[in-house]
N, C-alpha and C positions, 0 to 999 in steps of 0.2 A: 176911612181913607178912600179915595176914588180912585177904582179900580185900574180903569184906562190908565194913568197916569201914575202908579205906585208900582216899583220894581224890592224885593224884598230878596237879599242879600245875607247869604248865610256864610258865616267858618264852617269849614269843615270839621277838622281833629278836635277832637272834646266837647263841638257842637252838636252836631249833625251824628259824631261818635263818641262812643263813651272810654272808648283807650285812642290816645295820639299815635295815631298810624304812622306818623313821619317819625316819629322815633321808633317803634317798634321795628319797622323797615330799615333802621340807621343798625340795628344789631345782628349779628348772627342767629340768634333766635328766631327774631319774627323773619328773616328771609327764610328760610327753613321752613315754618310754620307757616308760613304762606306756600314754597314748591310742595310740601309734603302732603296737605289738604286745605286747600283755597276755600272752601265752603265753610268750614272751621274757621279757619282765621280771621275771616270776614264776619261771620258772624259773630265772634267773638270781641271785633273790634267795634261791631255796631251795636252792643250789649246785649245782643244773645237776641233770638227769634222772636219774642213776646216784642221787647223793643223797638227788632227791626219792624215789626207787625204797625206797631201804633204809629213809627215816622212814615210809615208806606201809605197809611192812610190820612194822617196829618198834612204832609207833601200835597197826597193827592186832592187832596180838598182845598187846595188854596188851589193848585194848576185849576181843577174844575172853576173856581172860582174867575178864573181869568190873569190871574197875578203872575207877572212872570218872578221866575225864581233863580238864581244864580250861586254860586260858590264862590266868596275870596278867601282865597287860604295863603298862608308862606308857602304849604311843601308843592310837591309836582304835582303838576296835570296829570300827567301820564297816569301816576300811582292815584288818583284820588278818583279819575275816571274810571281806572279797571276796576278800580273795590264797588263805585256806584254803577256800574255796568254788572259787574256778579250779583249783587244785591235787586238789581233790575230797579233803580232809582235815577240812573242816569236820562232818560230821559225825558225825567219832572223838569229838570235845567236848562235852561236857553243857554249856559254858559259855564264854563270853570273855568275862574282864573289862579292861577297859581303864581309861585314864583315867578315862574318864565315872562307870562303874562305882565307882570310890575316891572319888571326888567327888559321888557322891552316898550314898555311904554316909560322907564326913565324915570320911576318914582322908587322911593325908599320904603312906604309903607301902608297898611291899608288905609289910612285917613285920608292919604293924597290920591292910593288907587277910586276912591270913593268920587273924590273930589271932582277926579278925571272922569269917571265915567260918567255923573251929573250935567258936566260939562259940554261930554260929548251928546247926549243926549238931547239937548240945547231945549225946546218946550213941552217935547215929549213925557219929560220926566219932572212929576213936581214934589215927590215921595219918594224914599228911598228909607226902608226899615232894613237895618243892619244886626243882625244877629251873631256875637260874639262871645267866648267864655271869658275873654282878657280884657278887661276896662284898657289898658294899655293900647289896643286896636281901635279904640273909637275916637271920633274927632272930637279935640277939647275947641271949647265953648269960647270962643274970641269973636264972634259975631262976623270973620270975615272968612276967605279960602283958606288952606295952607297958601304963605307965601311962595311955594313952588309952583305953585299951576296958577295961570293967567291964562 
């Protein structure tokens, strides 16, 4: 894939981690288990130290490589930034888009946020590897956009 030209596009929760942080976050457990030891928790959700080791140098080898890297997730910015900021990952990413992000750009999901960013990108971008754990998030195969973005 040529470098200049290829943005590689990650989910977060079950991706990136190996417990969905938006849910743990939605219970009273993991709010806890995050105020009570954040280093803990994190690493717990990035599956444990060895783990985070191999994605910190995975990551980093594509950044050294030139590639830029991004996050499209459902859950918050807010929550998926602080967990890659404690992990000290957040700044492998040109971007995280979360919820917020899709909702104010007027789309319903990631195929169409995909679609949008392609778009905005205009010759810049002739690649885009999207890495997801839910087949349900990637764009099905009709050889044209979502009809929502024009």
């Amino acid at each position: 894939l040529p470098v200049a030209s290829t943005h590689i596009v990650f989910d977060f929760d079950c991706t990136l981690t190996s417990i969905h942080m938006y849910h743990a976050l939605r219970g009273g457990e993991g709010q806890a288990a995050l105020r009570r030891e954040p280093g803990q928790f994190y690493s717990d959700i990035f599956g444990g130290d060895e783990r985070l080791a191999k994605l910190r140098t995975f990551l980093g080898q594509l950044k050294e490589r030139g590639l830029p890297l991004s996050i499209l997730s459902n859950g918050f910015e807010k929550e998926i930034e602080a967990a890659l900021r404690h992990v000290e990952l957040l700044d492998v990413f040109v971007a995280v888009r979360g919820a917020e992000s899709q909702m104010a750009s007027n789309v319903q999901d990631k195929p169409h946020m995909l679609a949008l960013l392609a778009l905005q990108a205009e010759d810049e971008l002739t690649h885009i590897v999207f890495v997801d754990d839910d087949r349900l998030n990637f764009p099905r195969r009709s050889g044209r956009p979502p009809a929502a973005i024009k």
